[in-house]
C-alpha positions in Angstrom: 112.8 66.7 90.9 113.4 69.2 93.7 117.3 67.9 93.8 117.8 67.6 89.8 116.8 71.0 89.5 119.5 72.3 91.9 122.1 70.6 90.6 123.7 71.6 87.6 125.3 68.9 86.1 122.1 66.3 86.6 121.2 67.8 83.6 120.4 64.7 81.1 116.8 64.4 82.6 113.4 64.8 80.5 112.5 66.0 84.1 113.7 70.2 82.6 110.7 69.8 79.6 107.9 69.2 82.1 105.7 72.0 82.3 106.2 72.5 86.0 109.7 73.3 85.8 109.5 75.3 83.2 106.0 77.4 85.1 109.0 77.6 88.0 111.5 79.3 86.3 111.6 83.1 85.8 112.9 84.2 82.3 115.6 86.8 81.4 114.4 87.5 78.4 111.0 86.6 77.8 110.7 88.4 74.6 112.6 85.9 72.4 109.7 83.4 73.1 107.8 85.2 70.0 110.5 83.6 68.0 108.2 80.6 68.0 105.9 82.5 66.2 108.5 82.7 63.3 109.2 78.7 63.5 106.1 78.0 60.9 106.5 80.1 58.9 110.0 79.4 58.4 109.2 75.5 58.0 106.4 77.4 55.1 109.2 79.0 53.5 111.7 75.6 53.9 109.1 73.9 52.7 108.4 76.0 49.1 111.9 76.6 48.8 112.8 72.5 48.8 109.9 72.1 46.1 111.4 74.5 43.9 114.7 73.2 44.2 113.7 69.3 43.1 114.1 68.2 40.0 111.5 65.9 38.5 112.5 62.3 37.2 110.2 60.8 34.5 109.7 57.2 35.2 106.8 55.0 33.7 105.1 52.7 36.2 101.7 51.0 36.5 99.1 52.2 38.5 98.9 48.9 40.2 102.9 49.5 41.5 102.2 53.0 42.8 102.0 52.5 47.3 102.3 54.4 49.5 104.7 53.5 52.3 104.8 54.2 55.8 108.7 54.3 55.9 108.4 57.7 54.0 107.7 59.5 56.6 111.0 58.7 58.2 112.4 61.7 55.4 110.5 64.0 58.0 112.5 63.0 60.8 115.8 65.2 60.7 113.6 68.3 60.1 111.5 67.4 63.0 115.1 67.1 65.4 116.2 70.7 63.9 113.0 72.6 64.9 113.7 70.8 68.4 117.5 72.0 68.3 116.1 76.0 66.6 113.4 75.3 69.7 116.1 75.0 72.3 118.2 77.6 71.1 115.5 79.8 72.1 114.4 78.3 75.5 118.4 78.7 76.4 118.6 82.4 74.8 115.6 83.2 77.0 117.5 82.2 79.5 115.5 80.3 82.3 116.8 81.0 86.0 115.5 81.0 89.2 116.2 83.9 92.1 116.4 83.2 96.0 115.6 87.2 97.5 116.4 87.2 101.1 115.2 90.8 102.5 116.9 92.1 106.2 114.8 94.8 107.2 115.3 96.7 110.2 114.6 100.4 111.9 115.9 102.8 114.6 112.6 102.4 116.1 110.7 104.8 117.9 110.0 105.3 122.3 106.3 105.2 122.6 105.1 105.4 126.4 101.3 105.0 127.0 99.9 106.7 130.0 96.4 105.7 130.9 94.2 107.0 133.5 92.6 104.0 135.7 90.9 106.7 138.0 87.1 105.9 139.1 85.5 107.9 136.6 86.9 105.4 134.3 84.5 103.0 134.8 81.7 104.7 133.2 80.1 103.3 130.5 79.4 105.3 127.7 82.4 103.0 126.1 81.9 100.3 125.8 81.8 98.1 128.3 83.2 101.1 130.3 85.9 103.7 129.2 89.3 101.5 130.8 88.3 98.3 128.5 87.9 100.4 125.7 91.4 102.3 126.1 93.0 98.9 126.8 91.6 97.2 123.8 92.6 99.8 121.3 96.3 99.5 123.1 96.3 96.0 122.7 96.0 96.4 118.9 98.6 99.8 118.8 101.2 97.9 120.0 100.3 95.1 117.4 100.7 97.7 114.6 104.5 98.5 115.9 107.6 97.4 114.3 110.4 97.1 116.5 109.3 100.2 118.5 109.9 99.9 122.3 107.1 101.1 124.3 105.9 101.9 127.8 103.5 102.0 130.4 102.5 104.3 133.1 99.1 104.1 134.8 98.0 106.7 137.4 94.6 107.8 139.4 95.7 109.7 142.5 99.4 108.9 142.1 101.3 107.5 139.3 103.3 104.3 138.7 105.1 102.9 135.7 103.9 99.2 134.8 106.0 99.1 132.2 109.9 100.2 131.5 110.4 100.7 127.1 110.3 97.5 125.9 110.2 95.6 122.4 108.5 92.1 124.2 105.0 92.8 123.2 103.6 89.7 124.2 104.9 90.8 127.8 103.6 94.4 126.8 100.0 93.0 126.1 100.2 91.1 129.8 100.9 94.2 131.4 97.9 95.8 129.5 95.4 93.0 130.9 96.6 93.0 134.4 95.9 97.2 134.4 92.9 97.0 136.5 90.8 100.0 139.3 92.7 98.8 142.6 96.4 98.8 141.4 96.8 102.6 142.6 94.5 103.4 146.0 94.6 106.8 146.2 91.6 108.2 144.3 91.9 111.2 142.0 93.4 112.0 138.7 97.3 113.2 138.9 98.4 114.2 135.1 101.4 115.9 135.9 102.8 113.3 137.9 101.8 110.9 135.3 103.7 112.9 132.8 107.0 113.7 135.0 107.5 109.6 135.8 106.7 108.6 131.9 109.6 110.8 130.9 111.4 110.1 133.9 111.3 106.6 131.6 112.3 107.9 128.5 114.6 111.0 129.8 118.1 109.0 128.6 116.5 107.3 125.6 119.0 108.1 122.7 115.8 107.1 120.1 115.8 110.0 117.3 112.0 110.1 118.1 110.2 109.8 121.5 106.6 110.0 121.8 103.9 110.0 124.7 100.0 109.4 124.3 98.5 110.9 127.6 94.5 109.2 127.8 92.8 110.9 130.7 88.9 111.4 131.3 89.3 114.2 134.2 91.0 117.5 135.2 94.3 117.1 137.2 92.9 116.8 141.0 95.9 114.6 142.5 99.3 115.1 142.8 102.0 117.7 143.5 103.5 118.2 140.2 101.9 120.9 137.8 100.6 119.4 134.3 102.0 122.3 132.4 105.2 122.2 134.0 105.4 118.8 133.2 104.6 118.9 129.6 107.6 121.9 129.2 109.6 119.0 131.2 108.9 116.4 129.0 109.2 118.4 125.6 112.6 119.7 127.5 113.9 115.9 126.3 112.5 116.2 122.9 109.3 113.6 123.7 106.5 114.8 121.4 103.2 114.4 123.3 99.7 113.5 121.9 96.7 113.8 124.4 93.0 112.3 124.2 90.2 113.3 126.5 88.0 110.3 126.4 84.0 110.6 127.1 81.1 112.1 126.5 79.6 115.4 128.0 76.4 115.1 130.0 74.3 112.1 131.7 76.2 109.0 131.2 75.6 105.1 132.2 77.5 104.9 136.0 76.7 101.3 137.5 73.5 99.9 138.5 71.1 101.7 141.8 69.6 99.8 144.2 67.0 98.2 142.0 69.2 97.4 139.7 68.5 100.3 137.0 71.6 101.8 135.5 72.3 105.0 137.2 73.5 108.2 135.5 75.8 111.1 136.6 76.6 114.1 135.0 80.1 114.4 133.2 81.8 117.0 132.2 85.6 117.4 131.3 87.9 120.6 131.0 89.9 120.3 127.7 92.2 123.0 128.5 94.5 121.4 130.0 95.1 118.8 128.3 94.8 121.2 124.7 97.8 123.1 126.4 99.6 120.0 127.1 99.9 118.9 123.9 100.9 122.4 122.1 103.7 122.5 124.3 104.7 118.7 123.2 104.5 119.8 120.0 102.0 117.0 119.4 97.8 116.8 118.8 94.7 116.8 121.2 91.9 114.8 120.3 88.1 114.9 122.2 86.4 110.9 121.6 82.9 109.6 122.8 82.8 106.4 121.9 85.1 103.2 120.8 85.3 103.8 117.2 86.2 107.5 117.6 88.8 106.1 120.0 90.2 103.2 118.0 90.0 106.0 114.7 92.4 108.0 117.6 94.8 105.2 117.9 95.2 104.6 114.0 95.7 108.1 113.4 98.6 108.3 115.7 100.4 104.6 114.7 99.6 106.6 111.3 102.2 109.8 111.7 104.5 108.2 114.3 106.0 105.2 111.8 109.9 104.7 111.7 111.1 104.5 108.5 111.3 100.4 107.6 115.2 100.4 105.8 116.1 96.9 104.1 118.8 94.8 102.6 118.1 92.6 99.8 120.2 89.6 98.9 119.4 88.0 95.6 121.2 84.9 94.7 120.4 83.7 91.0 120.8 80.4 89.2 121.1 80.1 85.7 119.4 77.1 83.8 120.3 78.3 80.1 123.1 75.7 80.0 121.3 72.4 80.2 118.9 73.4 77.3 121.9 74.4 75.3 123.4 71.1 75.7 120.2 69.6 74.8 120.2 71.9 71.5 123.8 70.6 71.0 122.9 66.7 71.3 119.9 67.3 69.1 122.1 69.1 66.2 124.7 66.6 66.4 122.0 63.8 66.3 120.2 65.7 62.8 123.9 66.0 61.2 123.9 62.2 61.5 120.8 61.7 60.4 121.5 63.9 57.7 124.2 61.3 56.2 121.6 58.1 56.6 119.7 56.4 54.6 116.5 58.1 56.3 116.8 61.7 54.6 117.0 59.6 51.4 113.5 57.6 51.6 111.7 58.4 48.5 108.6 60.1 48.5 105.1 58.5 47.1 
C-alpha cells in the first residue's frame, strides 16, 4: 500500500478508492467536494429530460406476453460508468496530495550561570527537605525548560568555585547539580561577591547577545575579599543581567535534631539589602521565597522573561495524486463511449 502510494506510475490499483487512502490525503481544494451534492439532482433532471424526449410506440400485446427481464437493467449501465467518470473528475479537481514538512529550528541561545549558596545555614529545613535540595530540585527542572541555552555553575560558602564552565550537555549539567553537596567548599561562611566576580569571570568573553546570572543565597556576605556591590557593577560592566533570590523564612525555623532527638530551632533572619542592590545594578529582579512552591514559582518566572527567540526553517515537499484519478476518469469515459455503441444502451424497457 505504503509503496503504491509513493509511486506514481503504480497507479492502476483499486488500492487509491479505499477509504484509508483517501482519510491520508490532504485536499487542495476541498470545496469542489459539494459538487456531489449536485450529482442527483442532475441524474433528476437527466432523468425528466430523457422521458420527455421518448417517443411512445403503440404495439398490441397480450397481457400474458408482458415480463419483465432482468437484462433491462443492463440500459442503466453506461449512466452508472458516467457518474463514476463526473465522480472522478471531481476527486482529481480536488486535488488529493500529501505534504512531508520538515521544520529546522534553531536560536542564538542565551548564557545562564547559576550561583548557589551551599553554606551551613543551607541546611535548614523550612524547605523542604532543607533549603539546598529545594534549590537543586527547581534547577534540575530550569535547565529542562532551556533550549539550546548554555549554562553554568558556581557554588560558594566561604570561598567560591565554579562546578560548571557554560555548557549545552544538560545531562552532564544535571550530574553536576546532584554531586553539589555541604563539604565540597570547607571554609564556612557566605562569600557573594566572590561568587559573583568568578561567575562572570565565566561568562566575561561570552559573545551571547544575552547573559544572565541567578544569584540564590540565604545569608549576608560574611566571606570573602571581594565586595558584593563591586561585583555586581563588575558583572553588569559585561552586560550579564542579574536576578537574585533570598531563600527562607524569617524567625524560628526547623535546624537538625537536639540530643533527644526533637527538632531544634534557631532564629533566622536575612538582610535583603544587599542582595535588592545587587540586582538594580544588574538590571535584573529580587525575589524574597519561604517555601518550595514560592521558589519553583521563582524559577518559572525567570525561564519565563529570559527565552531566546526559537527562529525555524520549514521545508515542505508536496506530492500530487490528482493524476491517477484523472486517468481513472479517462478509462471510465472511454469505457461508457463504448458502451454507448453496444447493444446494452439499446435493451428495451418493460
Amino acid at each position: 500500500m505504503g509503496e503504491q502510494q509513493g509511486n506514481m506510475a503504480d497507479w492502476f490499483s483499486w488500492n487509491w478508492f479505499k477509504p484509508a487512502t483517501f482519510s491520508n490525503f490532504q485536499w487542495e481544494n476541498p470545496i469542489l467536494f459539494y459538487a456531489f451534492v449536485l450529482i442527483p439532482l442532475f441524474v433528476l433532471v437527466w432523468w425528466v429530460w430523457s422521458l420527455s424526449k421518448k417517443k411512445n410506440l403503440a404495439i398490441a400485446l397480450i397481457k400474458k406476453d408482458i415480463k419483465w427481464s432482468p437484462s433491462s437493467l443492463l440500459r442503466h449501465i453506461p449512466s452508472f460508468i458516467f457518474l463514476i467518470f463526473v465522480s472522478l473528475i471531481i476527486v482529481a479537481l480536488a486535488r488529493p496530495q500529501k505534504t512531508n514538512e520538515k521544520v529546522e529550528q534553531w536560536t542564538e541561545g542565551i548564557d545562564i550561570m547559576l550561583v548557589i549558596d551551599i553554606s551551613e545555614s543551607m541546611q535548614i529545613e523550612d524547605f523542604k527537605p532543607n533549603r539546598l535540595e529545594a534549590a537543586k530540585d527547581v534547577a534540575r527542572k530550569f535547565i529542562a525548560g532551556r533550549f539550546q541555552d548554555r549554562i553554568g555553575l558556581v557554588v560558594f560558602s566561604g570561598e567560591a568555585y565554579s562546578r560548571s564552565p557554560l555548557t549545552s550537555d544538560y545531562d552532564l549539567l544535571g550530574e553536576y547539580i546532584d554531586g553539589i553537596s555541604f563539604d565540597l567548599i570547607e571554609k564556612g561562611g557566605t562569600a557573594i561577591g566572590s561568587s559573583l566576580a568568578v561567575a562572570t569571570n565565566r561568562m566575561r568573553e561570552s559573545d551571547s547577545k544575552s547573559k544572565v546570572m541567578i544569584l540564590l543565597s540565604d545569608g549576608d556576605n560574611t566571606a570573602g575579599n571581594i565586595d558584593p556591590i563591586t561585583a555586581a557593577e563588575l558583572a553588569s560592566a559585561y552586560d550579564i543581567k542579574i536576578y537574585t533570590i533570598a531563600i527562607g523564612k524569617e524567625g524560628k525555623v526547623p535546624f537538625g535534631k537536639d540530643f533527644f532527638g526533637r527538632t531544634r530551632y534557631v532564629e533566622n533572619t536575612l538582610d535583603e539589602t544587599t542582595l535588592r542592590k545587587i540586582a538594580e545594578i544588574g538590571h535584573g529582579e529580587f525575589y524574597r521565597v519561604s517555601d518550595n512552591k514560592a521558589l519553583e514559582s521563582v524559577f518559572k518566572l525567570i525561564d519565563k522573561y529570559e527565552k531566546a527567540e526559537i527562529k525555524e526553517n520549514r521545508f515542505r515537499d508536496t506530492t500530487d495524486f490528482y493524476p491517477i484519478y484523472l486517468k481513472w476518469a479517462i478509462v471510465f469515459f472511454l469505457l461508457w463511449m463504448m458502451l454507448k455503441s453496444t447493444f446494452v444502451s439499446n435493451v428495451l424497457q418493460d
